[in-house]
N, C-alpha and C positions, 0 to 999 in steps of 0.2 A: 371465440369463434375459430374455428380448425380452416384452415387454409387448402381452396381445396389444390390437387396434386399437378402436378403436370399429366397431360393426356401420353397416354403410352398407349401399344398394342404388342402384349407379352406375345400373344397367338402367333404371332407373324414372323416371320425370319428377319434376323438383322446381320446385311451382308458385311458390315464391318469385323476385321478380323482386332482391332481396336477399339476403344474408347473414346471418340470426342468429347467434344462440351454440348456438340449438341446431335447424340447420337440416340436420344432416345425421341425423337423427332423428326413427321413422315413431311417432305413437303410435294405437292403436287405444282410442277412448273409447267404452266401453260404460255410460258412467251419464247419470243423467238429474238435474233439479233444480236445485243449487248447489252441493252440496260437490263431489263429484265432476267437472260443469264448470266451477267456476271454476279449480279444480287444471288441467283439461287450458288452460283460453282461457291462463293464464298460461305454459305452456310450449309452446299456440301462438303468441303476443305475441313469444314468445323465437328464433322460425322453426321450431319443430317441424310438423312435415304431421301435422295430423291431421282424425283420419278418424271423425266421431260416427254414431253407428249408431242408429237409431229405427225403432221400430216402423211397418210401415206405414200408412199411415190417421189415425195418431193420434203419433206423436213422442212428443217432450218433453213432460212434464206441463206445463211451463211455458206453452209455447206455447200453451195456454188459460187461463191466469190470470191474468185479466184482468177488469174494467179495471184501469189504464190501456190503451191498446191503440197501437199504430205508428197515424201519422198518415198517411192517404193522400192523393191528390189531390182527393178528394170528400167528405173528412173523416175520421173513427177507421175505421179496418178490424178486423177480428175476431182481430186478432194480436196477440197480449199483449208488450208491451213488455219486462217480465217477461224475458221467451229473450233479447232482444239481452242485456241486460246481462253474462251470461256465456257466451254464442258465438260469441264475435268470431272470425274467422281459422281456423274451421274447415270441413270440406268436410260435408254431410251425406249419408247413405247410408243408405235403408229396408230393412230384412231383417227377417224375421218367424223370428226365433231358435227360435220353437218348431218350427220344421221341420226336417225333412232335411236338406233343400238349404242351409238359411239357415245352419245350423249348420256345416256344411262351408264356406262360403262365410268364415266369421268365422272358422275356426279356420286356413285358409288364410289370411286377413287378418292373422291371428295368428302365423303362419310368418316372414310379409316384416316383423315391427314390431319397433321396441325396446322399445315401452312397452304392456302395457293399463292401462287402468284404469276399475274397477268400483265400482259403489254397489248391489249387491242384497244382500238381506238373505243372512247366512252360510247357506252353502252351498248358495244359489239358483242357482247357475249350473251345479251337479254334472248336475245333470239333463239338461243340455245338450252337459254334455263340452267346456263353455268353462270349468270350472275351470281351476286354477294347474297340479295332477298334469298333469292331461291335456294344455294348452297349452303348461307348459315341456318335456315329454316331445318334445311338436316342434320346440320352440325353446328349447334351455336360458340363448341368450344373454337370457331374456327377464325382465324386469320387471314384475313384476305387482303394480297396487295396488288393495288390498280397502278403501275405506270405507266402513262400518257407522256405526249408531248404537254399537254397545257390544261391539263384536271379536268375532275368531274363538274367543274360549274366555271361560269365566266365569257363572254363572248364568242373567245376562242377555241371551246370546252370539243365541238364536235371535228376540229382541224387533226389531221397527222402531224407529227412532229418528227424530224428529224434534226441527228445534232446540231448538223453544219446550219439547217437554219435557224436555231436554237440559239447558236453561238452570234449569229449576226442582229436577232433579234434583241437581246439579251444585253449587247455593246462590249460584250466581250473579244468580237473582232477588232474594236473601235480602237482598245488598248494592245492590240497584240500583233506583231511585226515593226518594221523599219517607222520613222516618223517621215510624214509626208516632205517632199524636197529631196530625202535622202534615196542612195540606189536601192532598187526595190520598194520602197516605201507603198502603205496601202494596207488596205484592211488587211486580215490575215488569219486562218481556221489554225487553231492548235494543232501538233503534228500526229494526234492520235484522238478519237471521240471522245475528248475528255467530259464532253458535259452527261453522256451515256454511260461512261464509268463513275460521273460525281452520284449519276442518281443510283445507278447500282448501288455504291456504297452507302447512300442517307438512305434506301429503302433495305435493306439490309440492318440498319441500325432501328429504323422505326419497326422493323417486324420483332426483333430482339427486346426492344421497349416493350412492343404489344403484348409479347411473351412473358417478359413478366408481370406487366399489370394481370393477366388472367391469372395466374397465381392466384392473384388476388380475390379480383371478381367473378373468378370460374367464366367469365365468356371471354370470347373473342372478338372481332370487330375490324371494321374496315379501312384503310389504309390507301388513302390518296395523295401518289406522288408523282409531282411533272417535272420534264424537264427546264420547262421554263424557270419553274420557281426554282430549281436547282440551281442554273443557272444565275440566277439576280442573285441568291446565295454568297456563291462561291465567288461573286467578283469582290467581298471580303472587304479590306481595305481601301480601296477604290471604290466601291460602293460606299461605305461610310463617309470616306472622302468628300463624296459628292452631298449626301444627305445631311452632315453636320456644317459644310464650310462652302459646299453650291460647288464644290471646283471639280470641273466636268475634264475626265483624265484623256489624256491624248498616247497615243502611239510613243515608244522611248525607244523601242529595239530591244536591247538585254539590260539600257540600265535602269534602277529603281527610282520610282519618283521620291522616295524618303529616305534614300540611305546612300552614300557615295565614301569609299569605293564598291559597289557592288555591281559590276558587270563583266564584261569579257574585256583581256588586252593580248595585242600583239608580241608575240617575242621573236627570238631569233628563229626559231624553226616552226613558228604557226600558231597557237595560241593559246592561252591560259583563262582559267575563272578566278578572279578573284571576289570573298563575299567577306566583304571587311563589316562588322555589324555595331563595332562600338570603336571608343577611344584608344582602347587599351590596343587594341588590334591593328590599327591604325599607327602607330606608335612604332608600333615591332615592325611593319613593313616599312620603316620609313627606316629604320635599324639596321633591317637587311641590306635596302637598298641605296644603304650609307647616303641618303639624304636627310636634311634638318628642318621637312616639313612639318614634324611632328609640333616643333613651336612657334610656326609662324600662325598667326592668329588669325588669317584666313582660313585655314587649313587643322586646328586645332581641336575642334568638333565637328562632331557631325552635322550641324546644324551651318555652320561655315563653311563644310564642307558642300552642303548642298546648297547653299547663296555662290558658292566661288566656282561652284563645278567647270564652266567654261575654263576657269585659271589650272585648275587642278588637273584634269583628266589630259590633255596634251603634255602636259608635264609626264607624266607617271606614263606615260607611252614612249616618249623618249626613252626612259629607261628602263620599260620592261622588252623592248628590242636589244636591249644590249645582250642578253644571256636568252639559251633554250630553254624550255618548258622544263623538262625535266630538273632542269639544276636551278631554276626558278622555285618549284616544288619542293626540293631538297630542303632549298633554302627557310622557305616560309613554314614548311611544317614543323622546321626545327624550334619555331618561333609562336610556335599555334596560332598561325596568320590563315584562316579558312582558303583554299585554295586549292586547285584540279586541273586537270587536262579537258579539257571537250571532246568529247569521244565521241565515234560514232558506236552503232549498235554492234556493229562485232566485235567492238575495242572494249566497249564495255562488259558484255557476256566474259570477255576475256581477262577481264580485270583482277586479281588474286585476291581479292578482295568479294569483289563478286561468286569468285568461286568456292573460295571457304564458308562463303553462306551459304552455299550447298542450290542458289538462284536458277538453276536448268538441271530440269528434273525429265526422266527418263520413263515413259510406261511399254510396258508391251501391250498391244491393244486389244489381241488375244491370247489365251494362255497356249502354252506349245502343244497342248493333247488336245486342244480344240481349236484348230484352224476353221478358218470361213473363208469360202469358196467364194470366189469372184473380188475380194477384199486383197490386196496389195499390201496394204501397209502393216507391218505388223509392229513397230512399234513408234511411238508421238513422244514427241521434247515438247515440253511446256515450260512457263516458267512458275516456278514455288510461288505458296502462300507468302505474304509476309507476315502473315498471322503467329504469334510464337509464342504459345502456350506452354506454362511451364509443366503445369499438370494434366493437363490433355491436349496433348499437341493436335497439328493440324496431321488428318490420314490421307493416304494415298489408295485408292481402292478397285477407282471403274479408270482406265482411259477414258478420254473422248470415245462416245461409243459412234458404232456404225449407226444408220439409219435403224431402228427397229429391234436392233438388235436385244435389246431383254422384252420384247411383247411377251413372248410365250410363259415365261418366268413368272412375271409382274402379273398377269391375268392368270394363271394359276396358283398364286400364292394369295393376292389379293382377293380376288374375285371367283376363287374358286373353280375356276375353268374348266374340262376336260380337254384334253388334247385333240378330239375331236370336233370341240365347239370353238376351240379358237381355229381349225381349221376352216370350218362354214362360215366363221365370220371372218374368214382369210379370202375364199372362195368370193364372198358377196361385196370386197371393197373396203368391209370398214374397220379392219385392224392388218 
């Protein structure tokens, strides 16, 4: 039996001046916010063309949520920083879905693609005939991925979802911040959407799956990912915790419920990580810090370490105030004792370390022979893929675009357009 191909479209321009891994693949992005575009900027990083579709007038909610705002040449402009961080390398394109026209226009879009993928609430797109029925009925080779807050079936099935209540729901607030008593103590949201990046990332993986099963099966098929489920996921060992042994995890602050030393200590000039993970490790800090914990049989494993921890951890504060961070670090890396400064975000971008990875990456958002009138900004800092491919690295191609800014392009390349029919359909609202 012959295997059949991957779906290409030679006819079509491919604006990569590169080769991805996944440059022979059109995706059509219909969400908005984070989970949904970090999922696509990832598998445009990887060379996918894709094509995000926004509302006219008004886009991406991001793109007003703000401050902080993109820095212009006369100071902040009115553009939320917020959108670059997850549209890197994609083409934008305005269509007002609630229309006729628009709707045909995206399901035609939908015809030439391998991939969609969506974030509107279940079964918000039926109304439009951009559903999964509707759109693989034209394209069976096609892939479609639904991100919700809390899936296509279930109780829950027709609620919005957002992270922060994703994360309370979920108990992942439950475990995360100070423990109750202590200052601050109390629930506590991750310091970035993390459950909107987790689903970005496992719908990114299940579309990549899907991808290759059609290989195999020649079709495509549907793709139901929630946050929620994301969410019970990712609580990892603490979820296993609870479902193998019933033990329901509480709030720690930084330190770990299984492994001691592993959290944050004070020193002479502010503060240190330590993430000691075995014996051996343990041993060498004790080396360093010319003490002879290493053989007292409290303290000996890690398992005594985590029965003694009350005995242990006021010790080992005592003397990590005696010496500064730095000569702290000196010290223990000499000894490959895992250990770091706590840095904030500009200490970190700053880190030499940080910067030999090449992590803050620079676009011009237009090219210098084509400026755009009324647009500020001319070039966006993002930060790098961490994707690192040895034979098709990740590309750098579109900035974060402006609102709309490749319509004219994307509808005359794709959809065959004249210039004068995307202007009537400029004219009447719905691109």
């Amino acid at each position: 039996m012959t295997t059949p191909q991957a779906q290409t479209h030679p006819d079509l321009p491919r604006p990569s001046p590169q080769t991805g891994a996944l440059s022979h693949l059109r995706v059509l992005d219909l969400s908005r916010v984070l989970a949904g575009p970090w999922c696509t900027q990832n598998l445009a990083d990887m060379g996918a063309d894709v094509i995000k579709i926004e509302k006219p007038a008004e886009g991406d909610d991001t793109r007003l949520w703000g401050p902080p705002y993109l820095a212009g040449d006369d100071g902040p402009t009115a553009q939320a920083s917020y959108f670059a961080a997850c549209n890197r390398n994609k083409r934008s394109v305005t269509v007002d879905m609630s229309t006729p026209e628009g709707q045909a226009m995206i399901r035609e879009l939908a015809k030439q693609s391998d991939v969609v993928v969506e974030n509107f609430k279940t079964g918000g797109l039926k109304r439009y005939g951009l559903d999964y029925e509707t759109l693989s009925a034209l394209n069976p080779r096609l892939i479609y991925c639904s991100i919700t807050g809390f899936g296509q079936t279930g109780p829950y099935a027709a609620r919005p979802g957002y992270d922060l209540l994703v994360q309370a729901m979920s108990g992942l607030m439950s475990i995360t911040g100070h423990a109750d008593g202590e200052p601050g103590g109390g629930p506590m949201k991750v310091g970035v959407a993390v459950i909107d990046l987790f689903t970005g990332m496992y719908a990114t993986t299940a579309i990549l799956g899907a991808l290759e099963a059609r290989h195999h099966t020649g079709r495509g098929q549907c793709i139901d990912v929630a946050l929620l489920d994301v969410a019970m996921a990712v609580l990892a060992n603490q979820g296993a915790g609870f479902l193998n042994a019933g033990n329901v995890p509480t709030r720690q602050g930084n330190v770990h419920p299984s492994v001691v030393p592993y959290q944050d200590f004070p020193t002479a000039d502010g503060n240190m990580l330590l993430a000691i993970g075995n014996d051996g490790q343990f041993a060498r800090f004790c080396e360093a810090a010319e003490v002879d914990w290493a053989t007292d049989a409290r303290f000996a494993t890690n398992s005594a370490r985590v029965v003694h921890r009350k005995t242990l951890i006021p010790m080992m504060v005592a003397v990590t105030r005696g010496k500064p961070t730095n000569d702290w670090i000196r010290l223990l890396e000499a000894r490959s004792v895992p250990c770091g400064p706590i840095n904030n975000v500009e200490q970190a971008f700053a880190d030499p370390h940080v910067q030999h990875r090449g992590l803050q990456i620079e676009q011009a958002r237009y090219r210098a022979d084509e400026p755009r009138a009324g647009d500020p900004v001319s070039r966006v800092r993002t930060t790098a893929s961490p994707l690192r491919l040895s034979d098709t690295p990740t590309t750098l191609r579109y900035a974060p675009p402006a609102l709309g800014q490749h319509t004219e392009e994307v509808l005359r390349d794709y959809l065959k357009l004249a210039p004068q029919d995307v202007a009537a359909l400029r004219a009447k609202g719905v691109v």
